[in-house]
Each structure stands twice: as C-alpha cells, then as structure tokens.
C-alpha positions as CSV (number, residue, x, y, z in Angstrom):
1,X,59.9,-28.3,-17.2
2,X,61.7,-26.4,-19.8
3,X,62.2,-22.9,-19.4
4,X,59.8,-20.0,-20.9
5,X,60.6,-18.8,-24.4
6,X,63.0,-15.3,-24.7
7,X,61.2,-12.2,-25.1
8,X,62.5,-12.0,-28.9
9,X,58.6,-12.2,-30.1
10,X,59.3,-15.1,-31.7
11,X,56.9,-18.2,-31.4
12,X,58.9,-21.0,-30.2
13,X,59.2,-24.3,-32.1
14,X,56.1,-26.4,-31.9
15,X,55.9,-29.3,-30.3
16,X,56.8,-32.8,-32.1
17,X,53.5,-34.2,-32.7
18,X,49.8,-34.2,-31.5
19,X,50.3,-31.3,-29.2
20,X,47.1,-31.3,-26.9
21,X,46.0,-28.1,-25.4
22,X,45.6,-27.3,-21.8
23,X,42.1,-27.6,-20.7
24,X,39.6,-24.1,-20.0
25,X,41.0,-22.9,-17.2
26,X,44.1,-24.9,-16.3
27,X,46.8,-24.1,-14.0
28,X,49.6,-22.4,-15.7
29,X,47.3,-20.8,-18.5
30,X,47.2,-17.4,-17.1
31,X,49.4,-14.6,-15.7
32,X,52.3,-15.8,-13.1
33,X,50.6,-16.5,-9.8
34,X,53.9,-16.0,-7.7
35,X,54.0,-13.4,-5.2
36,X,55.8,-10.2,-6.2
37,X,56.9,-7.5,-3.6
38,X,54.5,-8.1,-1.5
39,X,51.4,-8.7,-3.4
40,X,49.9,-12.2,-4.8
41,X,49.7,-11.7,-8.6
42,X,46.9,-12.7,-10.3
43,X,45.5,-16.3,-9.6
44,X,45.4,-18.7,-12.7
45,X,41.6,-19.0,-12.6
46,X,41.0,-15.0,-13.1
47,X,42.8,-14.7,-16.5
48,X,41.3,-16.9,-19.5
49,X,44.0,-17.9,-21.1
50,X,45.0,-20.8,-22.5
51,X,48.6,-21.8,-23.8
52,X,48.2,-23.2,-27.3
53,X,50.9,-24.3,-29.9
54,X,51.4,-21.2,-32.0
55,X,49.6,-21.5,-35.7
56,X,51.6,-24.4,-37.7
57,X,50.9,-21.6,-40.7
58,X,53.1,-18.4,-40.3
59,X,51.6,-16.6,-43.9
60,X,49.3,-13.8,-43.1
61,X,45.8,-14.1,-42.3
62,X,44.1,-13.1,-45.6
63,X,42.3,-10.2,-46.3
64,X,38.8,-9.3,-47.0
65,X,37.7,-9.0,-50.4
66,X,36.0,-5.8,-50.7
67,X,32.4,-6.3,-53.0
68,X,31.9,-2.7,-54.0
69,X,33.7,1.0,-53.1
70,X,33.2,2.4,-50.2
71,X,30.3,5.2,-50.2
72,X,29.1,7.1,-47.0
73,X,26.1,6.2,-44.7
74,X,23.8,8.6,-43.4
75,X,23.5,8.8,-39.7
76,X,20.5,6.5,-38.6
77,X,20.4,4.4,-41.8
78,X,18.9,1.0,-41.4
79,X,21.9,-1.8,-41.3
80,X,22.2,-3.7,-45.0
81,X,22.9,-7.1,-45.9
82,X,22.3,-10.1,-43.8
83,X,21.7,-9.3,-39.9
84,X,20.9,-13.2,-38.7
85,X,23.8,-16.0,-38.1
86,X,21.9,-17.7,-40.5
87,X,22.0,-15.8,-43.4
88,X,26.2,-15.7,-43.0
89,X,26.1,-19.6,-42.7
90,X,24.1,-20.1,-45.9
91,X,26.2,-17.6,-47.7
92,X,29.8,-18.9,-46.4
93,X,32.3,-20.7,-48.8
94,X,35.3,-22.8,-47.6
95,X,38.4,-23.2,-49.1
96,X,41.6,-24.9,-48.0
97,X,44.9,-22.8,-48.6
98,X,48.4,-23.7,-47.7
99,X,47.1,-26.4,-45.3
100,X,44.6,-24.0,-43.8
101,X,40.5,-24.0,-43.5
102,X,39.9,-21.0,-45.0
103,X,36.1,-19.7,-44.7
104,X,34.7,-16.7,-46.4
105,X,31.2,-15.1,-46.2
106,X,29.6,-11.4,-46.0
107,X,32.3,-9.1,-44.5
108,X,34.7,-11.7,-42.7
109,X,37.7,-14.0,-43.3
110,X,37.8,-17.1,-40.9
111,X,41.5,-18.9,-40.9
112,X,41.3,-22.6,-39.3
113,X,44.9,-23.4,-39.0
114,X,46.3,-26.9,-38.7
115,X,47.2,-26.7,-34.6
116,X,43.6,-25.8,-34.2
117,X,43.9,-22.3,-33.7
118,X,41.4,-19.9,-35.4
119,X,41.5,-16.4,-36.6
120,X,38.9,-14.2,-37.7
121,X,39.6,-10.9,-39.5
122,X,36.9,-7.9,-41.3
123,X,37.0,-4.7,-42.9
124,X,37.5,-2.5,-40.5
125,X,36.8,0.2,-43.0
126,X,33.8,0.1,-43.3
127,X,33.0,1.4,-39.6
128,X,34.4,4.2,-40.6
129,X,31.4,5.2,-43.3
130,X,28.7,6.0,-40.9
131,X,28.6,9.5,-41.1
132,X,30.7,10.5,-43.8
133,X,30.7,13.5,-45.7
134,X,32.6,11.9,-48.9
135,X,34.7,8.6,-49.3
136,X,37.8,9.1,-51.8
137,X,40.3,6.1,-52.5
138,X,43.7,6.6,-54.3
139,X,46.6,4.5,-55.4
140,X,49.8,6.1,-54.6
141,X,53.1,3.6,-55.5
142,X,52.4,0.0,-54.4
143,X,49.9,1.7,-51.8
144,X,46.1,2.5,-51.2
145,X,44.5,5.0,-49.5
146,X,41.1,5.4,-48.3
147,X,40.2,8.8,-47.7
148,X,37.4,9.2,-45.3
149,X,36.2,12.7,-45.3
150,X,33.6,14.0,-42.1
151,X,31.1,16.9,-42.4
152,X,33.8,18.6,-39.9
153,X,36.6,18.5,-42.8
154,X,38.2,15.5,-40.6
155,X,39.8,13.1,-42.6
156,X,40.4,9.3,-41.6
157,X,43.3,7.8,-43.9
158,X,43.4,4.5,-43.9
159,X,46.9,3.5,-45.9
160,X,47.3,-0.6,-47.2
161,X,50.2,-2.3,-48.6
162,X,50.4,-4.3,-52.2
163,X,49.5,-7.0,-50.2
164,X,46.3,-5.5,-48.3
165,X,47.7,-5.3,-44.9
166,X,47.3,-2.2,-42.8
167,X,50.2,0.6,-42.7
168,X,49.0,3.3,-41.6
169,X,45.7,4.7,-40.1
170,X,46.0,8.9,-39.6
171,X,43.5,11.7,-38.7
172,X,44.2,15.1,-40.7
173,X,41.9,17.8,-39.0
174,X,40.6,20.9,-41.3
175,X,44.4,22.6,-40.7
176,X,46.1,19.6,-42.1
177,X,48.0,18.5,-38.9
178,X,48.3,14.3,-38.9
179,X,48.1,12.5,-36.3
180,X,49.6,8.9,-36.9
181,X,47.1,6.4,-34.5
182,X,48.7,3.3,-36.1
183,X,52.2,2.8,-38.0
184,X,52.4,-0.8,-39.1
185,X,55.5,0.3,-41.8
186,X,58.2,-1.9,-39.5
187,X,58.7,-5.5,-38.8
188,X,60.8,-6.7,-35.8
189,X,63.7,-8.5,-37.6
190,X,63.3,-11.1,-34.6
191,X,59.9,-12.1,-35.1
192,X,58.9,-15.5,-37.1
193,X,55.6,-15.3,-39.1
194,X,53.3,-11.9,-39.8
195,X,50.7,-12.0,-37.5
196,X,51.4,-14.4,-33.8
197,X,53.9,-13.6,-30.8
198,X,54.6,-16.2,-28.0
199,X,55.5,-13.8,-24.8
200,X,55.5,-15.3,-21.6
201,X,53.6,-14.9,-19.0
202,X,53.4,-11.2,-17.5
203,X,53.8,-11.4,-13.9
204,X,50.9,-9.0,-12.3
205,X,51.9,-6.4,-9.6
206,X,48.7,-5.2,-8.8
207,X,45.4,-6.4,-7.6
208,X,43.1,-8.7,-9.3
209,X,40.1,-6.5,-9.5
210,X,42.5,-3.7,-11.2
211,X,43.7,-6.0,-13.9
212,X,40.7,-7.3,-15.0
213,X,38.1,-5.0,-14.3
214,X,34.2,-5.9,-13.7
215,X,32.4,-3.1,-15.5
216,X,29.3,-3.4,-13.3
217,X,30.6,-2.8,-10.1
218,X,33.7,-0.9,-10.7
219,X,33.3,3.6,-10.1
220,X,33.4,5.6,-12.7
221,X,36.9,6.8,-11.4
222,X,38.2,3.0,-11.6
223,X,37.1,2.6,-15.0
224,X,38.8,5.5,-16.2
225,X,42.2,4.9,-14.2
226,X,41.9,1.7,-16.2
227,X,41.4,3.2,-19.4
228,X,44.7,5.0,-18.8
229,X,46.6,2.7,-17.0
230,X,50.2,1.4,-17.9
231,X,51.1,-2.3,-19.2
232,X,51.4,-4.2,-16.0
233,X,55.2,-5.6,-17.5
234,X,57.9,-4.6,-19.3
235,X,57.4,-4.6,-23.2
236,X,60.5,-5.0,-25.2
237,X,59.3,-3.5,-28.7
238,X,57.0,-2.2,-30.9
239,X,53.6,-4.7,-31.8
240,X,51.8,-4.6,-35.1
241,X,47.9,-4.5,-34.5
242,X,47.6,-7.7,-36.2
243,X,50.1,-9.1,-33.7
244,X,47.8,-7.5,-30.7
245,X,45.1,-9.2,-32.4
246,X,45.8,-12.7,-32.6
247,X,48.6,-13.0,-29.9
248,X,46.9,-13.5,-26.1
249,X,50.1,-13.0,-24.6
250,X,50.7,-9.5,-25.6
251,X,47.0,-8.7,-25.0
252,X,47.9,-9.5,-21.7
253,X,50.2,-7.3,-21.3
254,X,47.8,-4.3,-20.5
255,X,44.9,-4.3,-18.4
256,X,41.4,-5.2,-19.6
257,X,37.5,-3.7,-18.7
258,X,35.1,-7.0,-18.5
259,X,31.3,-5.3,-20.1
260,X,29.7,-7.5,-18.4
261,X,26.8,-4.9,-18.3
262,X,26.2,-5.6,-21.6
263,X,24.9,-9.4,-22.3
264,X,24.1,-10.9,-25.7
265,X,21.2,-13.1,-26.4
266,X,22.1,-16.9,-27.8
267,X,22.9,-15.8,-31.6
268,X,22.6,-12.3,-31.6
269,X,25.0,-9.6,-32.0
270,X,22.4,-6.9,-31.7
271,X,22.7,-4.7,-28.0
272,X,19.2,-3.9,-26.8
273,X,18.8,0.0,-26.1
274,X,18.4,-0.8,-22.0
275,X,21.9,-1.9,-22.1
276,X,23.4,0.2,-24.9
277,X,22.7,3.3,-22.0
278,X,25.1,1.3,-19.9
279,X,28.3,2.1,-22.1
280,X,28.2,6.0,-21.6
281,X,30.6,5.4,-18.6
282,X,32.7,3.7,-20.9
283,X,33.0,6.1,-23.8
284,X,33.6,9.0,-21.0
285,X,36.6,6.8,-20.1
286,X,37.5,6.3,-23.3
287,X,36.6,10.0,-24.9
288,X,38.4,11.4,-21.8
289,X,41.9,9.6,-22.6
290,X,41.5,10.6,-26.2
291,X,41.2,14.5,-25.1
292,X,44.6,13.8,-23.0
293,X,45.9,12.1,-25.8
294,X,44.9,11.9,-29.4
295,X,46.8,8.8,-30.4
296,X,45.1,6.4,-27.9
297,X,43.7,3.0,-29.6
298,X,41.1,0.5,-27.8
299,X,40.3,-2.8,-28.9
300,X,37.5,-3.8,-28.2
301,X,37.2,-8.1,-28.1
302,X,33.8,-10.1,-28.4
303,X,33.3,-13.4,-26.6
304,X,30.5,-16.1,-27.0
305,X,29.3,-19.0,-25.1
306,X,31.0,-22.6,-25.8
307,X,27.5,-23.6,-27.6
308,X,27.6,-24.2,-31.2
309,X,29.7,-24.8,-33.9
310,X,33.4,-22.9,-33.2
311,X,33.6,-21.3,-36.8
312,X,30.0,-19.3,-35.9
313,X,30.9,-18.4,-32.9
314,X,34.3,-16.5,-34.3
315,X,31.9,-14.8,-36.7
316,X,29.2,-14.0,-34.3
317,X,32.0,-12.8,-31.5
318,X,33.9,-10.9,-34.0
319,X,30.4,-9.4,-35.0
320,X,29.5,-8.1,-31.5
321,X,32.9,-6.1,-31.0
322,X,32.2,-4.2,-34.3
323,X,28.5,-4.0,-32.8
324,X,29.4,-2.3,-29.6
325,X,32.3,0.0,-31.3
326,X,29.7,0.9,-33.7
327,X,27.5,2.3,-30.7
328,X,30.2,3.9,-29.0
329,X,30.7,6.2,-32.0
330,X,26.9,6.4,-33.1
331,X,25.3,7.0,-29.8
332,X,28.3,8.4,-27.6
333,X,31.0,10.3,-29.8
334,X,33.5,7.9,-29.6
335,X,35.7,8.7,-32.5
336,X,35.7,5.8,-35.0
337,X,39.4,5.7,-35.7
338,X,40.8,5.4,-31.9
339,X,38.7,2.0,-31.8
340,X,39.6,-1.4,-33.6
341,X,37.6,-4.3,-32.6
342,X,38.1,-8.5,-32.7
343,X,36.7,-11.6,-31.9
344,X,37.6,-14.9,-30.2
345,X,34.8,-17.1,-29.8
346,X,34.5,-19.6,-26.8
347,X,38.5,-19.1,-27.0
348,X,38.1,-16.7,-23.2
349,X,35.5,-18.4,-21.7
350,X,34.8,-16.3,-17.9
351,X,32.5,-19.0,-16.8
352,X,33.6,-22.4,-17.5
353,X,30.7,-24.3,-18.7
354,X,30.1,-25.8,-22.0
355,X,26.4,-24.9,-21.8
356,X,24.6,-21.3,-22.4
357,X,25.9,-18.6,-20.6
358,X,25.3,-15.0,-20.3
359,X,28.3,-14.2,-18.9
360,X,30.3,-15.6,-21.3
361,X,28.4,-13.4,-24.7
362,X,30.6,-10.5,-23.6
363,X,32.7,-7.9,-24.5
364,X,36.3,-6.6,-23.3
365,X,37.8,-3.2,-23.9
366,X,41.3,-3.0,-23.4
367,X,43.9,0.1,-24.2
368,X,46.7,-0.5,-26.8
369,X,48.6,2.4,-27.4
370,X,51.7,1.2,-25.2
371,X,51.5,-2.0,-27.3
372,X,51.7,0.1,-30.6
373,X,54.1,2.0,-29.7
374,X,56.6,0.0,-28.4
375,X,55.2,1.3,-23.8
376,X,56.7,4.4,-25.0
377,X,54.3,7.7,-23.9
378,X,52.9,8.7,-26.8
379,X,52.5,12.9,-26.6
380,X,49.9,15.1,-27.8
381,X,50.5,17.1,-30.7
382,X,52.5,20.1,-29.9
C-alpha cells in the first residue's frame, strides 16, 4: 500500500485510469482507527467519508451570476422566486466547460467534474440582505465591495476579486473598528488547483461521541464545548473557505455537531416551526463563542437522502444549509456574517441505505476559525 500523501495541501496525482471509489462506508474512508495513548480513535463506520480521486479539473468553481443589485429585505418578508425543487429543475441550463458538467439555475452553480466529484456553490450575499438598512456596492482597483449596512450602523463588507472569488468578509461597527472574519488575499505556494486539498487522515484523540456530536442527546454544556473545541490534529497552514468547502479532509480536521433534531421532508428545504424551536441550543452555542470571540466562522453543511437524481440533491442540500443559517439569524440573533453554509448531497450519508431516510436530510454545524486562520487563536479585539 503506498504511503499517505505529505501534508503540503497538495492533491496527489490521480490515479492512471478508471479510478473507482470506495464504497459508502468502507474501511479506510474515515479518520485513522489506530489506538492513540490510550484511546481507540474513531471507528471507520462513525465518520462518512469517502476517499475519492481529487477533481481531474483544478480551475475554480465558477461563480454565481448575480440577476439584479442587491437591495434590502424587510424583516418577515415572504421568500421570492421559486421555493419547489421543481421550479429549479425546469429553470436549470447545462453547459459543458473545460471538460466539466456545468449546471446553472436560480441562485446556484453546480460543477460535475470528470472523476465524478461534484461541487455546488451560491451567493452567499444574499443572506446577508434580510434586515438591512441600505445595500451599497463599489469598485475599488480590480476589486468589489458590497457594503451591507444594518439599522445598528453595522456594516458587513463583503470584498471580491477581478475574478469573483471571495477576499475578504469584515464587520465595521458604528466606531469604525474592522474585524476581518475571513482573509482569502494568500495562496499557499504548495497547493495545486484553487479550490481542493488532499490531507490525510486525522488521527482522533478523543471519544467518538465528542467528535461527532448527536445534537439530540448531547447537554447543552457538550454542545457548546463543541462549538469551541480545538482541531483534533495538527494543521500545517492557513485554508481558504473554498478549500474548507469542497476538501472533506480538512473539514475533518475539527469536530462536527450532527442536527439530527432537525429532519427534512423528501424534497423540501423548508424547517417546520416545531423543529426550528429546536436550534436555540445551538445558536446559544454558537452566539456564546462569538461574544468570546468575534472572528468565529461556522459552516453549516446540508445532507440529503441517496434518492433521486445526484445533481438535485446538491441543490436541495446546499438549499437546506442556507435554510437553517437563515433561521439562526432571523429567529435567534445569530449574526449573519460568522455563518457560511454548503452542501453535499448523498456524498455523507449517516445511514447507509439507498432508500428514503430521515436521518440522512440533515444538517451539520462545524467551527472553522482554526481552519482559516492557519489553528492559530484568533483574539478579540483589544
């Protein structure tokens, strides 16, 4: 067996030809099961994930064409546009650039590369309108900024490069203090592509029930030690959020919340209000790491069922992480900006069936910062 790939972040060389995935669930497709002073790390079968080929296309996942400016939404407003699966399929167009499936419709980008793999991305801006006092953008050099400005003086600034991409996110408050939540402006000189990292497995030095968390039976005082907690391995640099993203093995990297309190019906990204009520305990965890620590990110990943076709299931996923980040801020105070959200499909599948399941039309929350920032502390703002 050849040995794992260096921890330079780059993806190692795909295989020859025909490269077949390991099945749902296989040995070897989750953290290192090896025992580790003293403790047995964490069992193949309790981490979905599965080693693929990294993407055959390295070239950046493409942006989202944006239809109109952005304009504020008043709190309580009625969602626009479609709001069935149905209505996205009828109005999705496929294209096929640089050897990739390319699929476009309301509000998403869906990448099909050659290997297989699939990558969904949206425009994360427009979370941020819900709310806002006044919406400004300006062009500044090669870069645009989005302004969005609360009825507290607050202002989100959302910086992109010539290309699109993501620089910067930063909060101003009313006195002008910045605080930088996201600083895309580097690139790891030992990286190959924009977007995927191939780490190894992490080996997992604590217990199985504090790495990946069960929301439903977990305290209150787990879930917010978990909201705080430290990556479980070493981490050798700094990760651009697209890298977090689309790269399971650096997700991996930091422990993870299962929702399984909340549970989507078959085609639905909608959460009913008995279950929204069940995420307070989660944006106390979440709003009380952001009072120790104003920098704090949290992704927050949507999972479907194995049933359907794959390309509306990374819609529909990626639909019910911005669903439940959405409520977090609406109904619990969340801040907007601490939260970016992604799907995956039937990529992570908890139960492994190919059939309807419950279990499986879930969301994760995991914390970031360490990953952003390289595992170093971030501070408060003095």
């Amino acid at each position: 067996m050849a040995p794992p790939p260096a921890r330079t972040g780059q993806p190692p060389a795909p295989p020859p030809a025909g490269p077949t995935p390991a099945p749902r669930g296989a040995p070897g497709a989750a953290p290192n099961a090896a025992p580790v002073g003293g403790q047995t790390a964490l069992p193949p079968a309790a981490a979905p994930m599965v080693r693929r080929p990294p993407p055959t296309v390295s070239a950046p996942i493409p942006v989202v064409p944006r239809a109109a400016a952005l304009t504020p939404i008043a709190p309580g407003a009625a969602p626009s546009g479609p709001r069935r699966l149905e209505e996205f399929r009828a109005q999705r167009q496929e294209s096929n650039q640089g050897g990739r499936k390319v699929f476009t419709e309301p509000g998403r980008v869906i990448v099909v590369d050659p290997s297989g793999v699939s990558f969904i991305r949206h425009d994360e801006e427009e979370r941020f309108r819900f709310g806002a006092r006044d919406i400004q953008t300006q062009r500044v050099g090669n870069e645009t900024r989005t302004v969005v400005i609360r009825p507290d003086g607050v202002e989100i600034i959302t910086v992109l490069g010539a290309d699109g991409g993501l620089l910067r996110r930063i909060r101003k408050d009313r006195d002008g203090r910045e605080v930088i939540l996201i600083d895309n402006g580097f690139r790891d000189p030992g990286a190959a592509g924009s977007f995927y990292v191939d780490l190894p497995p992490p080996v997992i030095r604590i217990p199985m029930d504090r790495y990946i968390v069960e929301a439903d039976v977990a305290a209150p005082d787990v879930i917010y030690e978990t909201l705080e907690a430290p990556p479980v391995d070493r981490i050798d640099r700094r990760f651009t959020l697209d890298e977090i993203r689309y790269s399971p093995s650096v997700r991996l990297l930091m422990p993870s919340i299962d929702l399984n309190t909340i549970n989507f019906e078959t085609g639905s990204w909608d959460i009913p209000p008995d279950q929204a009520v069940r995420l307070q305990v989660i944006a106390d965890g979440i709003n009380r790491a952001i009072a120790r620590n104003p920098r704090e990110v949290f992704l927050i990943e949507g999972h479907t069922d194995a049933v359907g076709n794959p390309v509306d299931n990374l819609s529909l996923s990626d639909r019910r992480a911005e669903s439940a980040a959405e409520l977090l801020t609406q109904q619990f105070g969340v801040p907007a900006e601490n939260l970016t959200s992604q799907g995956y499909g039937a990529q992570y599948l908890k139960e492994q069936t190919d059939g309807p399941s419950r279990i499986n039309r879930r969301v994760t929350v995991r914390r970031i910062t360490p990953l952003l920032n390289g595992g170093v502390a971030s501070l408060p703002p003095r």
